[in-house]
N, C-alpha and C positions, 0 to 999 in steps of 0.2 A: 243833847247828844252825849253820848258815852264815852270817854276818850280810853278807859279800861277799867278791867272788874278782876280782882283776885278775892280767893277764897282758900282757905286752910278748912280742911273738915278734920274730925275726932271721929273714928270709929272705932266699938269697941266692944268686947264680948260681952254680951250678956244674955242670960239664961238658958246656960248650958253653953252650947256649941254653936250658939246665932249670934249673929252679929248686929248692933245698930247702930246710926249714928251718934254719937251723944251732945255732938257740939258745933258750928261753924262759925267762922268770923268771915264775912261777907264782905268785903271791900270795894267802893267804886268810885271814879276819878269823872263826875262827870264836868262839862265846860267849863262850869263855875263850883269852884271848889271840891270837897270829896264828904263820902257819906259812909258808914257802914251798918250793918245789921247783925246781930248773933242769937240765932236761933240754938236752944240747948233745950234738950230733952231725958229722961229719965230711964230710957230703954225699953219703958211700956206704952208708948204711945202720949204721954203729954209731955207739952211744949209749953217753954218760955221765948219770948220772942224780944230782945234785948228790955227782959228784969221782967217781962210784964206777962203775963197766961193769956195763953191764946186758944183757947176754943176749936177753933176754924183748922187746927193742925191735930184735934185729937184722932189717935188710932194710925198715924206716920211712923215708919219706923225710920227713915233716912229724908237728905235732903237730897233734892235734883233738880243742879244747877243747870237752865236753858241752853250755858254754853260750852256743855261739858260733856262728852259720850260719858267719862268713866262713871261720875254720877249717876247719869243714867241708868247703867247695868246693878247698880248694888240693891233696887226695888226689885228687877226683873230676876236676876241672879238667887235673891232670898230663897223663894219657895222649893227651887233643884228640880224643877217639872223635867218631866219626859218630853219626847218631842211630839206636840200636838196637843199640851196636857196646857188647860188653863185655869191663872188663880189670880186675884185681888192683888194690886203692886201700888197701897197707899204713901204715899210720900209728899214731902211738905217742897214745891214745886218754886220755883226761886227764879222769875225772869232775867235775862240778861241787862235790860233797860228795865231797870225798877222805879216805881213812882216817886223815888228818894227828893224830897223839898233841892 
């Protein structure tokens, strides 16, 4: 069980006038002890995933944490669609309960 999860994100301009994330520090307090994760990226779509390359995150422009609307909107918000208009909103997707040892 989780007893709480904080997270600090880094978003930041890049190319041109978009926005990405570049960075998060993922914090969680579960029963026994605490764990955290940081996911940092380049602002073209690769990821490192605390030092290490992750594959499985290429072509993400942000993170969206499960327990969080704001995160949510920064995949969907990107593209500036009209209403009815749709497009691809890849993002490195970050449980609330994570399988953290």
């Amino acid at each position: 069980m989780l007893a709480a999860i904080s997270a600090k994100l880094c978003v930041v301009p890049v190319r041109g006038s978009a926005r990405a994330t570049r960075s998060a520090r993922i914090n969680g307090r579960p029963a026994a002890g605490s764990c955290s994760t940081v996911p940092e990226a380049d602002g073209a779509g690769r990821w490192l995933v605390n030092g290490a390359d992750s594959t499985q995150l290429g072509g993400c422009l942000d993170v969206d944490l499960e327990s969080s609307a704001m995160t949510s909107t920064l995949p969907v918000r990107r593209p500036g669609l009209t209403v009815g208009a749709r497009a691809a909103a890849p993002a490195a997707y970050v449980r609330a309960v994570p399988a953290w040892p």
